[in-house]
N, CA, C and O atoms as a GROMACS GRO file, in nm:
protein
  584
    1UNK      N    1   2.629   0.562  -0.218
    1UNK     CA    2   2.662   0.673  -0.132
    1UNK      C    3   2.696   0.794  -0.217
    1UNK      O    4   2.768   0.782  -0.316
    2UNK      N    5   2.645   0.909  -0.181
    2UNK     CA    6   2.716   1.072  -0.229
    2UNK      C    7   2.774   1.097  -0.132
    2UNK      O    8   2.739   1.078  -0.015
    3UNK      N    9   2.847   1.131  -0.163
    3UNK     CA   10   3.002   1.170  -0.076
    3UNK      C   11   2.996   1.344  -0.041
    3UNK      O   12   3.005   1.426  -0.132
    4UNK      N   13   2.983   1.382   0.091
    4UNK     CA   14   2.993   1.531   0.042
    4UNK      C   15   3.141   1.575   0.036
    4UNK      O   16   3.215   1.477   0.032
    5UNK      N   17   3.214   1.710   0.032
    5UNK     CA   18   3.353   1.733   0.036
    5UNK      C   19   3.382   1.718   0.180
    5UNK      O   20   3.501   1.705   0.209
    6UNK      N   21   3.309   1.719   0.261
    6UNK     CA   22   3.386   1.708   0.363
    6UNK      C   23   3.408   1.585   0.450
    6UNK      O   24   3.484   1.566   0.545
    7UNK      N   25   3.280   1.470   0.366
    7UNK     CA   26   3.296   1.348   0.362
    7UNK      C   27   3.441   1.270   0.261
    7UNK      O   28   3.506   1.171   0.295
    8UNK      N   29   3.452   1.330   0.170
    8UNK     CA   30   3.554   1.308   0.072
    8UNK      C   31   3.716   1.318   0.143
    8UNK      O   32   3.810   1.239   0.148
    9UNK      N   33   3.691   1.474   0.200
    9UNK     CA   34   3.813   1.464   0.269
    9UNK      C   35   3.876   1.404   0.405
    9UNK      O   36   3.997   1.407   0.429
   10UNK      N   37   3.770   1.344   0.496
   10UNK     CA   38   3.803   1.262   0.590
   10UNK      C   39   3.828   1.155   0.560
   10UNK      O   40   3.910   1.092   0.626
   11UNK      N   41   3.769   1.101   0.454
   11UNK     CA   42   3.799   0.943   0.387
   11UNK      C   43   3.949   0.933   0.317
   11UNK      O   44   4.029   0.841   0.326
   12UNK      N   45   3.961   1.056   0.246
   12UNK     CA   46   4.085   1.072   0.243
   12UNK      C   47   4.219   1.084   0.345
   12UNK      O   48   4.331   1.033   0.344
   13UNK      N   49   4.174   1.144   0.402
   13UNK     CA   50   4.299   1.156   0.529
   13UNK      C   51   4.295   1.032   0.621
   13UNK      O   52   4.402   0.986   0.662
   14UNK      N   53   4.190   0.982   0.653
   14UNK     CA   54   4.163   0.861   0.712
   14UNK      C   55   4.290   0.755   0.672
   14UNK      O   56   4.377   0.704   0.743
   15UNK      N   57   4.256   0.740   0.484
   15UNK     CA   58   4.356   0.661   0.444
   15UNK      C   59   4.492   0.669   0.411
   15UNK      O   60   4.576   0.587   0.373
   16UNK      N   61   4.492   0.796   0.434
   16UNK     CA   62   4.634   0.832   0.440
   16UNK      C   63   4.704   0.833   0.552
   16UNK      O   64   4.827   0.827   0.542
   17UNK      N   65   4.631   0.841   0.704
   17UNK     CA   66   4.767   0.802   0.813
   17UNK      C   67   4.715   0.686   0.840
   17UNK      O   68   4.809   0.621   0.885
   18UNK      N   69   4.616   0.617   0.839
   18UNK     CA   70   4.630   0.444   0.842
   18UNK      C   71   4.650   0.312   0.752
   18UNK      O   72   4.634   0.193   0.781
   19UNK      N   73   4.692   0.376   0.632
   19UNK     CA   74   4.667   0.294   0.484
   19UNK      C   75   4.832   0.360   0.450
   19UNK      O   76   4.929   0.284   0.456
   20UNK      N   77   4.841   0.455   0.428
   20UNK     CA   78   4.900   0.532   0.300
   20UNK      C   79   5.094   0.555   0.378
   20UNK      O   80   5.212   0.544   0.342
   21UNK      N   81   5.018   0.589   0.491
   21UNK     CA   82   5.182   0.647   0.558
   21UNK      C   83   5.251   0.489   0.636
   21UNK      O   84   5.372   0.468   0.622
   22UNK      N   85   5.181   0.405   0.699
   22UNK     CA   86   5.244   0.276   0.685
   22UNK      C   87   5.296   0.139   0.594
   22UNK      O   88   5.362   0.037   0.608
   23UNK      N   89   5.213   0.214   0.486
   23UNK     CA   90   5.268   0.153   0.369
   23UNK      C   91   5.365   0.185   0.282
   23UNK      O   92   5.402   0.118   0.185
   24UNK      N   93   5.421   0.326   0.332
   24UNK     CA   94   5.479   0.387   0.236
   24UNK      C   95   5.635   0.336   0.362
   24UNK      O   96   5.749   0.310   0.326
   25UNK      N   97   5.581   0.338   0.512
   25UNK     CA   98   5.750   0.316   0.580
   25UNK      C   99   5.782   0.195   0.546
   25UNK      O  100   5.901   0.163   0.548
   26UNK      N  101   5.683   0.103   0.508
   26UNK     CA  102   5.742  -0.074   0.505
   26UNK      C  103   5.837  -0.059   0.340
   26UNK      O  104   5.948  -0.100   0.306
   27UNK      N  105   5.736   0.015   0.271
   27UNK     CA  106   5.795  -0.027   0.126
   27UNK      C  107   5.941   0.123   0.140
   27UNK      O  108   6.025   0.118   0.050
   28UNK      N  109   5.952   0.207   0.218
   28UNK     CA  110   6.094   0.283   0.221
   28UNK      C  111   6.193   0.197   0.299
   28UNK      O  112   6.308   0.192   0.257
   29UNK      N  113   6.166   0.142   0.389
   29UNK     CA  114   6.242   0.037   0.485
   29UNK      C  115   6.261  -0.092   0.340
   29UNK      O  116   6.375  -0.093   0.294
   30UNK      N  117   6.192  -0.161   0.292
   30UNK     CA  118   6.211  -0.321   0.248
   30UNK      C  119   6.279  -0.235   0.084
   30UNK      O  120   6.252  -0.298  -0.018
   31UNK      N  121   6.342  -0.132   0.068
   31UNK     CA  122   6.404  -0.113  -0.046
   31UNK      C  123   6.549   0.002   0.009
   31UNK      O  124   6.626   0.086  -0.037
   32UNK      N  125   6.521  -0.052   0.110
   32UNK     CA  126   6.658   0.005   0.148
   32UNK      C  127   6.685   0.146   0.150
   32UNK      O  128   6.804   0.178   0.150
   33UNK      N  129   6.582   0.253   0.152
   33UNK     CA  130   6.621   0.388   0.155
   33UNK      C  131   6.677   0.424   0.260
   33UNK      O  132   6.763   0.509   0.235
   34UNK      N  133   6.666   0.391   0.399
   34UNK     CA  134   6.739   0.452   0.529
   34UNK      C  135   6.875   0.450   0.497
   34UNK      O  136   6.954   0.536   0.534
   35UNK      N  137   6.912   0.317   0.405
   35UNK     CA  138   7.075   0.365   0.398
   35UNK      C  139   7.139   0.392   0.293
   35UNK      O  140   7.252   0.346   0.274
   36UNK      N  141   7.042   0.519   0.154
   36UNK     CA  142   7.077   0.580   0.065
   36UNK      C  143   7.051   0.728   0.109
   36UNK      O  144   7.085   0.807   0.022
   37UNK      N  145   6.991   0.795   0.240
   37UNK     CA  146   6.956   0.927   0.267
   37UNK      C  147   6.825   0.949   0.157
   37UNK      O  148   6.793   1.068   0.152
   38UNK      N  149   6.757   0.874   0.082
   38UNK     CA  150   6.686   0.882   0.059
   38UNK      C  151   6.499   0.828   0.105
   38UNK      O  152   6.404   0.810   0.028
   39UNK      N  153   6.502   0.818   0.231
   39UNK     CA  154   6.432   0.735   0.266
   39UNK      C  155   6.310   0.872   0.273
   39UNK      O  156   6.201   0.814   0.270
   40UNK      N  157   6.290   0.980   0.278
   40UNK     CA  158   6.162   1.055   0.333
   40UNK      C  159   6.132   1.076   0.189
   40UNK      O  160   6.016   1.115   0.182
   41UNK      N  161   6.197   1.067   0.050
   41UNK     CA  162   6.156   1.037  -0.049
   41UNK      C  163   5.963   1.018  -0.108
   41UNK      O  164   5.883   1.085  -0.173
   42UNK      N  165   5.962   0.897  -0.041
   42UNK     CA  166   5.870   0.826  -0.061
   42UNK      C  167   5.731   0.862  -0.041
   42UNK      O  168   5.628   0.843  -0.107
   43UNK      N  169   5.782   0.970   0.167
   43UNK     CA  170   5.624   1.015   0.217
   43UNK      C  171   5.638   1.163   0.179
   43UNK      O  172   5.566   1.244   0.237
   44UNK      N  173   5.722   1.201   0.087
   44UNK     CA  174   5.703   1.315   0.051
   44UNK      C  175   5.615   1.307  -0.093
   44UNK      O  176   5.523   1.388  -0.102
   45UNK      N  177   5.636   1.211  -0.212
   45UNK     CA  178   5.572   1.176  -0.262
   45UNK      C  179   5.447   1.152  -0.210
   45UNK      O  180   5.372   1.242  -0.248
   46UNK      N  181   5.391   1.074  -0.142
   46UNK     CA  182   5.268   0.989  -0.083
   46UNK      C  183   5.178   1.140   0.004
   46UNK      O  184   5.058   1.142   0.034
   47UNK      N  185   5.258   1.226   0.022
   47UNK     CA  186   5.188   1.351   0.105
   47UNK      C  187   5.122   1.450  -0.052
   47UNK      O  188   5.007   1.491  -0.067
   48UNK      N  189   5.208   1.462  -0.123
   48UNK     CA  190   5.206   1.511  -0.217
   48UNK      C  191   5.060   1.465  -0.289
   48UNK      O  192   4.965   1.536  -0.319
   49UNK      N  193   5.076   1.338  -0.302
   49UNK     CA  194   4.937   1.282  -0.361
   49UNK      C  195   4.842   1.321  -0.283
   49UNK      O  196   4.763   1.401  -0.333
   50UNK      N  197   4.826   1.290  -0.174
   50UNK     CA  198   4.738   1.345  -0.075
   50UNK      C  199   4.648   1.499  -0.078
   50UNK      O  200   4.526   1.509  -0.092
   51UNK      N  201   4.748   1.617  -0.060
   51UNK     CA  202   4.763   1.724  -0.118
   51UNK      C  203   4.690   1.743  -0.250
   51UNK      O  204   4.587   1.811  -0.242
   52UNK      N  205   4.722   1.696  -0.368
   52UNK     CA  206   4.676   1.693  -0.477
   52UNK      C  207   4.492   1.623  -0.484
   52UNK      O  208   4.397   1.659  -0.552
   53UNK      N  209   4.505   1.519  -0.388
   53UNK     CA  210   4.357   1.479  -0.375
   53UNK      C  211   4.259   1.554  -0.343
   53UNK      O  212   4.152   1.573  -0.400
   54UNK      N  213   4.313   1.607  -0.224
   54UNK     CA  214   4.249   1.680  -0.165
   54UNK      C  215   4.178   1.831  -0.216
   54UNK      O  216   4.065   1.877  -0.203
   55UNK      N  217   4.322   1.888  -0.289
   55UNK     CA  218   4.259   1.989  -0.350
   55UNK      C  219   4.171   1.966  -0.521
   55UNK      O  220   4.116   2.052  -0.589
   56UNK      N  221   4.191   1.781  -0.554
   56UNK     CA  222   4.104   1.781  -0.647
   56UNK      C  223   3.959   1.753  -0.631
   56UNK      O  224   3.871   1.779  -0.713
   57UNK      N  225   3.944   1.689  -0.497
   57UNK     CA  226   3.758   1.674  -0.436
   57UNK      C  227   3.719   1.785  -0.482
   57UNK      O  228   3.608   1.781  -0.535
   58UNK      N  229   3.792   1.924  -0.481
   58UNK     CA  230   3.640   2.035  -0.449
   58UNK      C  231   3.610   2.018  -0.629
   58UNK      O  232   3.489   2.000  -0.644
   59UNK      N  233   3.660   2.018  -0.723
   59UNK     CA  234   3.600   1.947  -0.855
   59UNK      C  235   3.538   1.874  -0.834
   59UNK      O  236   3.425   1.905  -0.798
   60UNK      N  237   3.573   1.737  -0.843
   60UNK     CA  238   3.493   1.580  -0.825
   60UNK      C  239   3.353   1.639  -0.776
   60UNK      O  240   3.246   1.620  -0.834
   61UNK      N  241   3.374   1.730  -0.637
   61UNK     CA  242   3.234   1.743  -0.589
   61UNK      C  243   3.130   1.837  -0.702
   61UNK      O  244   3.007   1.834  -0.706
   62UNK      N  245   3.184   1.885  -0.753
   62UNK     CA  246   3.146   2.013  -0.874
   62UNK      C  247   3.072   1.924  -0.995
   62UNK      O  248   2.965   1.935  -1.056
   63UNK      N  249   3.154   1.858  -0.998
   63UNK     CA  250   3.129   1.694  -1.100
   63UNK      C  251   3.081   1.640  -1.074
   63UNK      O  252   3.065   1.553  -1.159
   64UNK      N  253   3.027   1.624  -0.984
   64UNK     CA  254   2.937   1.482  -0.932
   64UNK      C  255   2.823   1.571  -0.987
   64UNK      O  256   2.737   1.554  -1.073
   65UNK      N  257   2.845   1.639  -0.930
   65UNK     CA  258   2.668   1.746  -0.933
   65UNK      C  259   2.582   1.715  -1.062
   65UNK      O  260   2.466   1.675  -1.072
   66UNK      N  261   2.675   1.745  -1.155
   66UNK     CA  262   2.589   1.717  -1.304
   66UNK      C  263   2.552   1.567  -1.360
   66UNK      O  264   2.500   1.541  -1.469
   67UNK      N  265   2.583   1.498  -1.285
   67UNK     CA  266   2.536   1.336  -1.292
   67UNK      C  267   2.394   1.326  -1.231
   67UNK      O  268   2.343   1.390  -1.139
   68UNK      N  269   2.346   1.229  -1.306
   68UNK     CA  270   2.183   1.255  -1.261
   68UNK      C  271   2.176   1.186  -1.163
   68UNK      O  272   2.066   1.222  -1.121
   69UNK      N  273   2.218   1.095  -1.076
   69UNK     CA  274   2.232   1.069  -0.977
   69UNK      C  275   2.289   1.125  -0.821
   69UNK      O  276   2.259   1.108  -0.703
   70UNK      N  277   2.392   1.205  -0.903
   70UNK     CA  278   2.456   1.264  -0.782
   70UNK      C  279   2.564   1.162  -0.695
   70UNK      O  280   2.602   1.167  -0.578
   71UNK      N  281   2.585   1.093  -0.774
   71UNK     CA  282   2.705   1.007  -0.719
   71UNK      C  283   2.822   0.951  -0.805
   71UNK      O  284   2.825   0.937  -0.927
   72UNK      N  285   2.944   0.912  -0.686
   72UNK     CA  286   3.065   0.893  -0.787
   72UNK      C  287   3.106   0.708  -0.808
   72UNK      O  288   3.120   0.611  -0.733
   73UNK      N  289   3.114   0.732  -0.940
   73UNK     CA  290   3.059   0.497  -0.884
   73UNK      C  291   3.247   0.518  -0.880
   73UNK      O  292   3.323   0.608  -0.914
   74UNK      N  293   3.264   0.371  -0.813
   74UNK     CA  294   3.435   0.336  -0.774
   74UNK      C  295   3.534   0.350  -0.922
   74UNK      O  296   3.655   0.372  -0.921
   75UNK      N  297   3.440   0.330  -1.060
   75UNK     CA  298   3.487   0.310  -1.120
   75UNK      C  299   3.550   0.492  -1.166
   75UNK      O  300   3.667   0.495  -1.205
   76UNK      N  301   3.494   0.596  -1.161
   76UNK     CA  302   3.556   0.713  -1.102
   76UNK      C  303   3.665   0.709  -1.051
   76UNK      O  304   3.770   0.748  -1.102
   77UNK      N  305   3.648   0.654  -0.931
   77UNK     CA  306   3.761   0.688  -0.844
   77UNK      C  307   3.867   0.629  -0.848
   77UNK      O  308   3.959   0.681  -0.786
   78UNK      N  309   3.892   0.505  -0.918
   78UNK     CA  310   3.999   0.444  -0.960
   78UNK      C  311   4.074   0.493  -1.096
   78UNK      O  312   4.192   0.468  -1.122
   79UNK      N  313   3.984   0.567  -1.177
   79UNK     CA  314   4.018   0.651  -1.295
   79UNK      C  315   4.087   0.717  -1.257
   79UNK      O  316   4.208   0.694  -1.261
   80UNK      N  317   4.012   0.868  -1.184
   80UNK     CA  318   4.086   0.967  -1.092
   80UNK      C  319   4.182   0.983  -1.025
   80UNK      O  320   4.236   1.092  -1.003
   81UNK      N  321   4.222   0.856  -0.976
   81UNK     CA  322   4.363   0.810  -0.852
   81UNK      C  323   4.440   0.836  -0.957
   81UNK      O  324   4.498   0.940  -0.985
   82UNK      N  325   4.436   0.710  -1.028
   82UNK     CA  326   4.569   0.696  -1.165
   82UNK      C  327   4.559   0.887  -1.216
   82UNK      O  328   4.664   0.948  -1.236
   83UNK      N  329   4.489   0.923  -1.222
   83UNK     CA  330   4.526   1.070  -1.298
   83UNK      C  331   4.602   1.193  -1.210
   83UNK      O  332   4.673   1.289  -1.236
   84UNK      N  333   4.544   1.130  -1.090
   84UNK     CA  334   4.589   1.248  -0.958
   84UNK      C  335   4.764   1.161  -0.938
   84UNK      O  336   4.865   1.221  -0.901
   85UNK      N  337   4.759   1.026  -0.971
   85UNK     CA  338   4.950   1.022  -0.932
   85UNK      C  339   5.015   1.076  -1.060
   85UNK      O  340   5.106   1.159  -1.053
   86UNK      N  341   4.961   1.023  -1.197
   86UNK     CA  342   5.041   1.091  -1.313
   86UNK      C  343   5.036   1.251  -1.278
   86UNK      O  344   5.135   1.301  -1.331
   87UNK      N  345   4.971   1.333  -1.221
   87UNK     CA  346   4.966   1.511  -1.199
   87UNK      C  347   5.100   1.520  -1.065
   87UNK      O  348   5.208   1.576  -1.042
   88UNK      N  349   5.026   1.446  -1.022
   88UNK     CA  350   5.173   1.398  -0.898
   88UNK      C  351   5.282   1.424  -0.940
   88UNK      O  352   5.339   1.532  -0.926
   89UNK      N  353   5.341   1.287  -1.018
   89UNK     CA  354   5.486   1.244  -1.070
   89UNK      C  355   5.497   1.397  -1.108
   89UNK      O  356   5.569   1.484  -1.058
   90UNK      N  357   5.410   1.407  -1.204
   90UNK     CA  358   5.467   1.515  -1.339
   90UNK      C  359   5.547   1.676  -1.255
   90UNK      O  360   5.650   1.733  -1.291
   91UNK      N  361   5.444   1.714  -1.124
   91UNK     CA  362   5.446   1.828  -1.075
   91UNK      C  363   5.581   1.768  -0.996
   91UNK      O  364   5.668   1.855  -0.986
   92UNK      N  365   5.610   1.662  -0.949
   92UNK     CA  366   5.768   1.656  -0.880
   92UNK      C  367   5.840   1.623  -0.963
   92UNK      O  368   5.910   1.725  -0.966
   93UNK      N  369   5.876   1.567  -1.028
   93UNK     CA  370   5.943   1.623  -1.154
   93UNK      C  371   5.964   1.761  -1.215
   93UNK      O  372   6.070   1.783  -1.273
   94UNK      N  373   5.903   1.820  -1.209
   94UNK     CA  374   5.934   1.934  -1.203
   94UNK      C  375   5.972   2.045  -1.140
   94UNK      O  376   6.010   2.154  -1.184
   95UNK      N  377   5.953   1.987  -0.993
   95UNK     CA  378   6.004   2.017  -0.870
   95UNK      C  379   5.958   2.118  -0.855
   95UNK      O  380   6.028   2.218  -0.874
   96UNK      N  381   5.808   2.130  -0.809
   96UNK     CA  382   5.728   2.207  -0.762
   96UNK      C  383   5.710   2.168  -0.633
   96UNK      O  384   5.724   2.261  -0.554
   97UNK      N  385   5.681   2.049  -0.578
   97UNK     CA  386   5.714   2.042  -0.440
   97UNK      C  387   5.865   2.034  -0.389
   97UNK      O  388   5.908   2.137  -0.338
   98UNK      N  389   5.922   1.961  -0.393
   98UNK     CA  390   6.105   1.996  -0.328
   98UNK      C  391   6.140   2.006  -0.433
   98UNK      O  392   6.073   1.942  -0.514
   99UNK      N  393   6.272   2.096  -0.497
   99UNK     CA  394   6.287   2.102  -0.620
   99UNK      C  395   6.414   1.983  -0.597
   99UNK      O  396   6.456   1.923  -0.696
  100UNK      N  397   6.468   1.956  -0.464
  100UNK     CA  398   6.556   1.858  -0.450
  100UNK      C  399   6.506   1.709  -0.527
  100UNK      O  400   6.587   1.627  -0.572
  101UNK      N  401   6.405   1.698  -0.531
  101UNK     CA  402   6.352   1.584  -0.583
  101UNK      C  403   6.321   1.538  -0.702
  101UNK      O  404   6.272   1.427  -0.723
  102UNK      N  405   6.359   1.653  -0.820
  102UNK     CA  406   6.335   1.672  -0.950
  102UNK      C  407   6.414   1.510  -1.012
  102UNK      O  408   6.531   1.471  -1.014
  103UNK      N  409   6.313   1.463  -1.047
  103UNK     CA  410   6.361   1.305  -1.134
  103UNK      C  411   6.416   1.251  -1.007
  103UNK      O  412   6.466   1.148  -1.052
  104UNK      N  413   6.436   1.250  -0.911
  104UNK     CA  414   6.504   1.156  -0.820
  104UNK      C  415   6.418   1.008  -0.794
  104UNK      O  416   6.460   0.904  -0.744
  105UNK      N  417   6.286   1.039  -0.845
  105UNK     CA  418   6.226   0.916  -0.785
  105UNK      C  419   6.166   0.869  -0.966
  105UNK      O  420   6.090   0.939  -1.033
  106UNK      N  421   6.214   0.769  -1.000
  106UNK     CA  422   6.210   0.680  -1.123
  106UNK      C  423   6.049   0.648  -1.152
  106UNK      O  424   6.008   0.553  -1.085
  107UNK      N  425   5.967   0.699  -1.224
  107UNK     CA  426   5.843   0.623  -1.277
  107UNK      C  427   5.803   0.457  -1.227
  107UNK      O  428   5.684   0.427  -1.215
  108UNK      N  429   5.873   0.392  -1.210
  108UNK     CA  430   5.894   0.225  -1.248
  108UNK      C  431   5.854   0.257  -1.076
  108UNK      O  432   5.746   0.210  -1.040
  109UNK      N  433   5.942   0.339  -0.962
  109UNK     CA  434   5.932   0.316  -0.829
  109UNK      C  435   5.834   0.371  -0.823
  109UNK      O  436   5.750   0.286  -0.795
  110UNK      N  437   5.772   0.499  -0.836
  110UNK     CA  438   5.686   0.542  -0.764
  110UNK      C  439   5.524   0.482  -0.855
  110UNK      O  440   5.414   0.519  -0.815
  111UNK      N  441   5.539   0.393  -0.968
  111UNK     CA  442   5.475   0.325  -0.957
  111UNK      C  443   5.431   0.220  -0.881
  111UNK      O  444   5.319   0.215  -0.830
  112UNK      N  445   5.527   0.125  -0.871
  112UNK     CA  446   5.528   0.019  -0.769
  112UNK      C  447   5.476   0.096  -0.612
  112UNK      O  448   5.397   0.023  -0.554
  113UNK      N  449   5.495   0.176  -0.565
  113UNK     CA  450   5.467   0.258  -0.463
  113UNK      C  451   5.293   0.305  -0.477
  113UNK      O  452   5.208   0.273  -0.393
  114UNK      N  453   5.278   0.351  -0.546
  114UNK     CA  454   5.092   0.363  -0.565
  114UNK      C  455   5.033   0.265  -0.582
  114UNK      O  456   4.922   0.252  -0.528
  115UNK      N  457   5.091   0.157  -0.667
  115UNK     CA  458   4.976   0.042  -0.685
  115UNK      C  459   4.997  -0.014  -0.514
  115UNK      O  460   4.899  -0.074  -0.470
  116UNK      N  461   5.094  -0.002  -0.435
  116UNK     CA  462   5.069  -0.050  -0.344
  116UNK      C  463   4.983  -0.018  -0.235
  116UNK      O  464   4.921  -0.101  -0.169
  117UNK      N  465   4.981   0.115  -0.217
  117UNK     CA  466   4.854   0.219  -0.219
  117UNK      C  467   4.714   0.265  -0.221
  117UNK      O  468   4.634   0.312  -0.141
  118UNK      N  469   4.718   0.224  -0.382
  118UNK     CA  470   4.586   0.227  -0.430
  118UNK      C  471   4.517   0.077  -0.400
  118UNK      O  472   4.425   0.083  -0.318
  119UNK      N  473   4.537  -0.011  -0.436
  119UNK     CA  474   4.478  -0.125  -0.413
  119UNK      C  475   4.419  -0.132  -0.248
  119UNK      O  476   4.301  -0.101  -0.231
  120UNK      N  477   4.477  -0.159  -0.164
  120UNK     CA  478   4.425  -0.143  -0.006
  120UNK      C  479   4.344   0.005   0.038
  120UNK      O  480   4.263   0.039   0.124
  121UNK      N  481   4.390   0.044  -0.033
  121UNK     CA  482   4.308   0.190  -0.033
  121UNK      C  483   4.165   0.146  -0.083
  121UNK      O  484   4.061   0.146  -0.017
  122UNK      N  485   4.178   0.118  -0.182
  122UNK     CA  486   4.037   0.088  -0.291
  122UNK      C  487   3.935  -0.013  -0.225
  122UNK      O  488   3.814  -0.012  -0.246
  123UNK      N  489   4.010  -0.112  -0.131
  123UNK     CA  490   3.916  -0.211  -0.118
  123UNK      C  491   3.886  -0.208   0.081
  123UNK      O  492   3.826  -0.281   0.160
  124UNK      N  493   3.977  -0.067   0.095
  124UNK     CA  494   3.911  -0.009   0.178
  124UNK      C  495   3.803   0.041   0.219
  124UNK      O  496   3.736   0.030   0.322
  125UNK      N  497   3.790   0.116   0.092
  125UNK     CA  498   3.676   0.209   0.055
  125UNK      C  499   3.544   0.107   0.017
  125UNK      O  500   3.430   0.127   0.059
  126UNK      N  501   3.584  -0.009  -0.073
  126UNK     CA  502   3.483  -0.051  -0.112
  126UNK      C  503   3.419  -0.139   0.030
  126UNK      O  504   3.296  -0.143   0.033
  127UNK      N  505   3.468  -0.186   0.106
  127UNK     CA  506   3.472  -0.283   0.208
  127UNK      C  507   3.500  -0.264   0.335
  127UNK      O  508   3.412  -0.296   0.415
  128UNK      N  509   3.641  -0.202   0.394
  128UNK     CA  510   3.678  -0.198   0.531
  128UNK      C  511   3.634  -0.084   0.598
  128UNK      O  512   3.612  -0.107   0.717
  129UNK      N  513   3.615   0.029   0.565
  129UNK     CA  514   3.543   0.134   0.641
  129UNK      C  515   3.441   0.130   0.678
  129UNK      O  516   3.400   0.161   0.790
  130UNK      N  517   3.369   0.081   0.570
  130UNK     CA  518   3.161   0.003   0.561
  130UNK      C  519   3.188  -0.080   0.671
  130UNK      O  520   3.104  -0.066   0.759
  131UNK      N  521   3.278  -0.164   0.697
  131UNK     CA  522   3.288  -0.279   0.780
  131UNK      C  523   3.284  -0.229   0.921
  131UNK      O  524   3.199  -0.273   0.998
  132UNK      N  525   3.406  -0.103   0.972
  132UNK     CA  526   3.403  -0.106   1.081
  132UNK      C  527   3.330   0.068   1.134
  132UNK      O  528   3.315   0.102   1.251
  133UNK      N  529   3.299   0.146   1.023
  133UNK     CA  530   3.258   0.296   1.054
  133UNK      C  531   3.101   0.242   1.009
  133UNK      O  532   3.092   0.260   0.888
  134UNK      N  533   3.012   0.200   1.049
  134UNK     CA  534   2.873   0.148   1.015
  134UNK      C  535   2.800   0.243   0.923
  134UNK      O  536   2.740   0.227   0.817
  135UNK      N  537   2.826   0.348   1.002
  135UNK     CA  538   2.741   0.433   0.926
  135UNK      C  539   2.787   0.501   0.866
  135UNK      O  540   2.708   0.591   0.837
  136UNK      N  541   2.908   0.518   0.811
  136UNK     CA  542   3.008   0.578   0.734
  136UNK      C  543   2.900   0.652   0.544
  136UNK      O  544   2.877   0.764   0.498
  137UNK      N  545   2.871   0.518   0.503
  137UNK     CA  546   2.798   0.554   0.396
  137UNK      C  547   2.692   0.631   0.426
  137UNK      O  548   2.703   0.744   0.379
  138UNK      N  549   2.615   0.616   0.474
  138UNK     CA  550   2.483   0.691   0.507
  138UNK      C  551   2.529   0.828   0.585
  138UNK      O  552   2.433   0.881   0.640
  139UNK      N  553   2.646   0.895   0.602
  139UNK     CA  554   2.656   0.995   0.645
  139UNK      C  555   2.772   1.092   0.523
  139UNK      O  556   2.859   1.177   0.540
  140UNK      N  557   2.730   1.040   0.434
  140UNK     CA  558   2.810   1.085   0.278
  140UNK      C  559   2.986   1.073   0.307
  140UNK      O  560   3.060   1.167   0.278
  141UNK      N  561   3.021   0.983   0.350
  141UNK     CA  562   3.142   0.955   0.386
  141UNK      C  563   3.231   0.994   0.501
  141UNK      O  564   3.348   0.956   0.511
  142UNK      N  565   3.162   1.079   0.596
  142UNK     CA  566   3.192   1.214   0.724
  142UNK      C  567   3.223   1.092   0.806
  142UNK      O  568   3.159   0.992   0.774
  143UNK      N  569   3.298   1.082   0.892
  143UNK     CA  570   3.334   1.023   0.973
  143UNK      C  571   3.273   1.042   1.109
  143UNK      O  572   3.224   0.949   1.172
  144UNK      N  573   3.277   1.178   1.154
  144UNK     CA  574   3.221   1.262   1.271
  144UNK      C  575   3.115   1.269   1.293
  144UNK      O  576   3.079   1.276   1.410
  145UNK      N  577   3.014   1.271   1.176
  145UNK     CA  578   2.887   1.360   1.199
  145UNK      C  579   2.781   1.241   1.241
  145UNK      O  580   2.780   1.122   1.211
  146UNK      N  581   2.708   1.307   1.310
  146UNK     CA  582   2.591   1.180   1.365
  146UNK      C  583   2.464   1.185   1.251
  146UNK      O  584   2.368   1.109   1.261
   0.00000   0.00000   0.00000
């Protein structure tokens, strides 16, 4: 499949309110944030990545271009993830998105938090969307378009 950007970005958002934002309340709930006031922590992080994805497709798509194929193999996109959460961490940490959040969330957690993420995400992509959006691939990842 070539993915166009606007295939890129529905696949993205797709997995982010059915993948990304229920995974992120089980793992803020099963570590106890509701009763540290830290519990929106997590989908502020997890939005953040999102955000950051999103505005890194219009590259990727820029990038794909010069491949003689014109396509992005998974092994890309599993590269790319890991690089888009390290740009993540780094930019909240520095508290470019809430500056309230500067170091509040530990490397070690918001690791454990992406791999949980990325993995169902990944084998989403490779498997469960193909499974139930049929034509998902053959329409460069667009969800909508006939």
């Amino acid at each position: 499949m070539t993915p166009t950007l606007m295939g890129r970005w529905q696949t993205r958002l797709l997995l982010y309110v059915f993948l990304a934002l229920p995974i992120t309340l089980v793992f803020a709930w099963a570590f106890g944030l509701a009763n540290t006031g830290q519990f929106y922590d997590p989908f502020v992080f997890v939005t953040a990545l999102t955000l950051i994805g999103l505005l890194s497709d219009v590259a990727y798509i820029q990038i794909q271009r010069f491949r003689w194929d014109n396509d992005w193999p998974f092994a890309f996109q599993l590269f790319f993830s890991i690089m888009e959460f390290f740009l993540t961490f780094g930019f909240m940490n520095l508290g470019l998105f809430d500056p309230f959040l500067a170091y509040r969330i530990p490397l070690w957690f918001a690791s454990i938090h992406f791999l949980l993420i990325l993995v169902p995400s990944y084998l989403a992509v490779v498997a469960g969307i193909q499974i139930f959006l049929l034509r998902w691939r053959f329409k460069g990842g667009e969800i909508g378009r006939h």
